[in-house]
C-alpha positions in Angstrom: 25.1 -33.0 -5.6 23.8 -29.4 -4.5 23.7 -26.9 -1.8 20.7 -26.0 -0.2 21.6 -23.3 1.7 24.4 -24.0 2.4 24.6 -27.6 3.3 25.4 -30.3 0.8 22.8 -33.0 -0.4 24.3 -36.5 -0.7 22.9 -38.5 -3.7 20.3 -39.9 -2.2 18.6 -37.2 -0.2 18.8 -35.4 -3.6 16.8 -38.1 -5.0 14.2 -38.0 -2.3 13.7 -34.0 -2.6 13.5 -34.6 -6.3 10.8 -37.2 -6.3 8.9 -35.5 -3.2 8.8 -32.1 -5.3 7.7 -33.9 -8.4 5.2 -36.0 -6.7 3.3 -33.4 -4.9 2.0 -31.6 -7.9 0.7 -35.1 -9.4 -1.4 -35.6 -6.5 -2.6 -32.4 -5.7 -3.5 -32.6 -9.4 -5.4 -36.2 -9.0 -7.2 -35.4 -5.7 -8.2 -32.0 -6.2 -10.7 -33.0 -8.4 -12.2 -35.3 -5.7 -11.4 -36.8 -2.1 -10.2 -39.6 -1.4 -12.3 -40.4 1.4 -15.8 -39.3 -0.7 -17.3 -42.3 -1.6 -17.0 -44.0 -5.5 -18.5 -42.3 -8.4 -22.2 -43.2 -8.7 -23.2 -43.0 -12.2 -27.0 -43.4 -13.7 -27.4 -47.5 -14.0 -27.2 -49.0 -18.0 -30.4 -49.2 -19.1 -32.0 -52.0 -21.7 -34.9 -51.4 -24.8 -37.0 -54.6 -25.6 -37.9 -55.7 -27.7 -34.8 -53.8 -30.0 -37.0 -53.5 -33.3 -40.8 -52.4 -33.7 -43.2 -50.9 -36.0 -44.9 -47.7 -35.1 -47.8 -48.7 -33.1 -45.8 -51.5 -31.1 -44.9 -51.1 -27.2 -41.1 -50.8 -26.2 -40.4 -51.1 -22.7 -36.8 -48.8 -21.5 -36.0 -50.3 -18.4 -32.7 -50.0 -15.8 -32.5 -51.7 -12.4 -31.6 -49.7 -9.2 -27.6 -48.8 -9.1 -25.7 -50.3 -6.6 -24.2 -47.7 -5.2 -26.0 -44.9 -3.1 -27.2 -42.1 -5.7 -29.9 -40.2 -3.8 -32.2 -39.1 -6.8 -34.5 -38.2 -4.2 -38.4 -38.9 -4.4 -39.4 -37.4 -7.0 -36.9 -38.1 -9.2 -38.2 -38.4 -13.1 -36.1 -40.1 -15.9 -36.5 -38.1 -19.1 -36.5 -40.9 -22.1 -36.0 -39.6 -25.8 -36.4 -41.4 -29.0 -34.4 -40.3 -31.7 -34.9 -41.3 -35.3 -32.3 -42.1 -38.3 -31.8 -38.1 -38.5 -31.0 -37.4 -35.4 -34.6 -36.0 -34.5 -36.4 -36.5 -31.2 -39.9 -38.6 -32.2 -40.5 -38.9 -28.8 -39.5 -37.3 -25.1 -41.4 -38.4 -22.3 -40.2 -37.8 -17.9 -41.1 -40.9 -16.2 -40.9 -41.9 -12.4 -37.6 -42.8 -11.3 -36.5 -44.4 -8.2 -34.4 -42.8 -5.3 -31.6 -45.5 -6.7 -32.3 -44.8 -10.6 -34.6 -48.0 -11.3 -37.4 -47.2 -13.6 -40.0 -49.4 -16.0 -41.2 -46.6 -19.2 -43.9 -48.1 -21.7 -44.4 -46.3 -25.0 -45.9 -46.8 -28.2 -43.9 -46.6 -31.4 -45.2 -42.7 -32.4 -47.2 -43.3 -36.0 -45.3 -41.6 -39.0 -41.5 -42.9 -37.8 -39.5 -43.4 -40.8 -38.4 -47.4 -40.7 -34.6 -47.7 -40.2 -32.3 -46.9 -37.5 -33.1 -45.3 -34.3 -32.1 -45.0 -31.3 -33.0 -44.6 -27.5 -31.7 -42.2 -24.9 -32.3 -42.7 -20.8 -31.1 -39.8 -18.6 -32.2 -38.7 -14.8 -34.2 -35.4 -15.1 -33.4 -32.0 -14.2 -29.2 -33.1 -13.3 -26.0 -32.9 -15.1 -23.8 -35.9 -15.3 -21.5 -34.6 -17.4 -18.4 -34.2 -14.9 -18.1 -37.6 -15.1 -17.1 -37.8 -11.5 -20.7 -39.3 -10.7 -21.0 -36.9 -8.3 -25.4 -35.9 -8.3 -25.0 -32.4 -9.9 -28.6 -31.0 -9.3 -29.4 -28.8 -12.7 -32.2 -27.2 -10.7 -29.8 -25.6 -8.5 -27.2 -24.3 -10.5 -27.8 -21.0 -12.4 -31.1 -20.4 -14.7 -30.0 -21.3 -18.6 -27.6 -24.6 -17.4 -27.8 -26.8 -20.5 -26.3 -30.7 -20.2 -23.2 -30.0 -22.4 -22.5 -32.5 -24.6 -20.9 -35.3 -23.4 -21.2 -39.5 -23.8 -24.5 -39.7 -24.6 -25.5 -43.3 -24.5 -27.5 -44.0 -27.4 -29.5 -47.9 -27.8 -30.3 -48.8 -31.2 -34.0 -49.3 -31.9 -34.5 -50.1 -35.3 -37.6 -48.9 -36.7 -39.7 -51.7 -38.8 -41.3 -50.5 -42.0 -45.4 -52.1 -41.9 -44.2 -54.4 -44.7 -41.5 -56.0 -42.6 -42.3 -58.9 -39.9 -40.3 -58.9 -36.6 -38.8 -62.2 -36.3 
């Protein structure tokens, strides 16, 4: 099939050079990002709003259970939970306690003066970057002053806001 300096290849050890020299690049390329031995990605646990429509003036509870996995928020780690109305606009952006495994309980109070409609509820660990999707703990803290969260998946749980005319049923 070839030479390789000076020696002849038969068909098959052709074949296994080929794939070997294709192959290596591929996994270099899918482990470099991460090793293989690290343990799986630990990403913030889904979190729940309830009841899922209020009036202003009503308590919403945003709620997520511990992960199962081992993510080492730390002790003082904070959750920071926004409220966003129909435009897009935060009505509401609280830090609550968080626990070293991501489980926290928030309370709050529909804010008074929330157009009714379509809102919607955001629940991130404070101060860290999960954007790299790895689920690898990126502390914010420590990285370089001005380090913004880029924008990535933000998870986003409808609350729909009840006009004072309108009974929850």
């Amino acid at each position: 099939m070839g030479n390789f300096r000076g020696r002849s290849l038969t068909g098959a050890w052709a074949r296994v050079l080929a794939v070997t020299l294709c192959a290596v690049p591929v996994l270099v390329g899918v482990t470099s990002c991460r090793s293989v031995f690290a343990p799986p990605p630990c990403m913030p646990p889904d979190f729940t709003v309830s009841p899922a429509a209020a009036k202003p003036g009503d308590r919403i509870t945003v709620s997520a259970p511990d992960t199962t996995c081992d993510a080492r928020y730390g002790t003082d780690a904070q959750v920071q939970v926004t409220v966003k109305d129909a435009t897009g606009t935060a009505v509401l952006e609280e830090l609550a306690p968080m626990s070293d495994d991501g489980g926290f309980t928030f309370v709050f109070t529909v804010p008074a003066g929330v157009a009714p409609g379509k809102a919607g509820v955001t629940a991130y660990p404070y101060n860290l970057d999960w954007c790299d999707d790895t689920g690898v703990n990126n502390r914010a803290a420590q990285r370089p002053a001005g380090l913004v969260r880029v924008s990535c998946a933000e998870r986003l749980v409808p609350l729909v806001i009840l006009g004072p005319e309108t009974k929850q049923g």
